[in-house]
Structures are given as structure tokens and as C-alpha cells.
N, C-alpha and C positions, 0 to 999 in steps of 0.2 A: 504494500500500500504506500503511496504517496502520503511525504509530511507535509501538512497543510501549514501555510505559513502565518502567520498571527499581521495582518495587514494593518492592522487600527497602528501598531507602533512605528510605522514608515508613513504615514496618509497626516498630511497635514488638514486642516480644516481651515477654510478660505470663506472669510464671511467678505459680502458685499461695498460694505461700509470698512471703514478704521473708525476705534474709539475718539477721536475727532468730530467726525459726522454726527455721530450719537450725540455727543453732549450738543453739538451746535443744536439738532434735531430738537431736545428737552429744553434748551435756551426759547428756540422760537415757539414751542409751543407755552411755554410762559407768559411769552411776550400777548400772544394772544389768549389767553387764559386773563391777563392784565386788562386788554381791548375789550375782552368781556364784560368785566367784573365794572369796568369805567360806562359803559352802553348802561348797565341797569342799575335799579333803584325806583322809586318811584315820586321823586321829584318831580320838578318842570320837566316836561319830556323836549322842550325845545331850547335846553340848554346848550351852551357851546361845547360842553365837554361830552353831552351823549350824540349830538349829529355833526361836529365835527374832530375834537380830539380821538373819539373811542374808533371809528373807523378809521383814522388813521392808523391808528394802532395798532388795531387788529392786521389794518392788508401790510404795515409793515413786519408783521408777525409771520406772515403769511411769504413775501417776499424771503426774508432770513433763512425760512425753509427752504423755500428751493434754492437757495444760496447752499444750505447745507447738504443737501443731497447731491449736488451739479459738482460741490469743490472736488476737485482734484487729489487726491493723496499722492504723499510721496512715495516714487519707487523704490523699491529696496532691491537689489539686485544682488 
């Protein structure tokens, strides 16, 4: 019989992202978790902080993201 050889100890595991992405990823969702949190309440609804700060916030929330996704890692060769 053939010796099987134990593969898991040579197979490295290649994720998508580097730990980089990820945190930028938990940054922007903050960001908009924040653009939330500023949109509600139940004040004036025609304040300047819920129709216009909070959507800024949010789509800049939203931008960051795909900033984080799109960056580039370094190669390691």
C-alpha cells in the first residue's frame, strides 16, 4: 500500500484580503454605523446634521470601503 502523505503540513492557506483590509473594512463600517447613529433621533427632522452632515457621513463611510477592498497589498515574494 501506498503512504499517504499528511498535505494540511505543506498547503499554505491564502485568504483574499491581508489583515490591513480587514481592519480598514471594521474602520469604514464604523464610520457608517456613526452616519447612522447622527441621521436618527427624533428631533427637528430638518436639521442640518440629519439631511446634511449624516449623509455625508454615511456615503463617506461607504467610499472608505471600497477604498478598502480595491487597496492593493504588498507583494511578498
Amino acid at each position: 500500500m501506498a503512504k499517504q502523505i499528511n498535505s494540511s503540513e505543506n498547503t499554505k492557506t491564502i485568504f483574499v484580503f491581508e489583515k490591513i483590509n480587514y481592519q480598514l473594512l471594521l474602520v469604514s463600517i464604523g464610520i457608517v454605523i456613526i452616519g447612522f447613529t447622527l441621521m436618527a433621533g427624533n428631533t427637528d427632522i430638518y436639521s442640518f446634521r440629519k439631511i446634511v452632515l449624516a449623509p455625508i457621513v454615511v456615503i463617506g463611510g461607504f467610499i472608505f470601503g471600497f477604498y478598502a477592498i480595491l487597496k492593493k497589498t504588498s507583494s511578498k515574494a
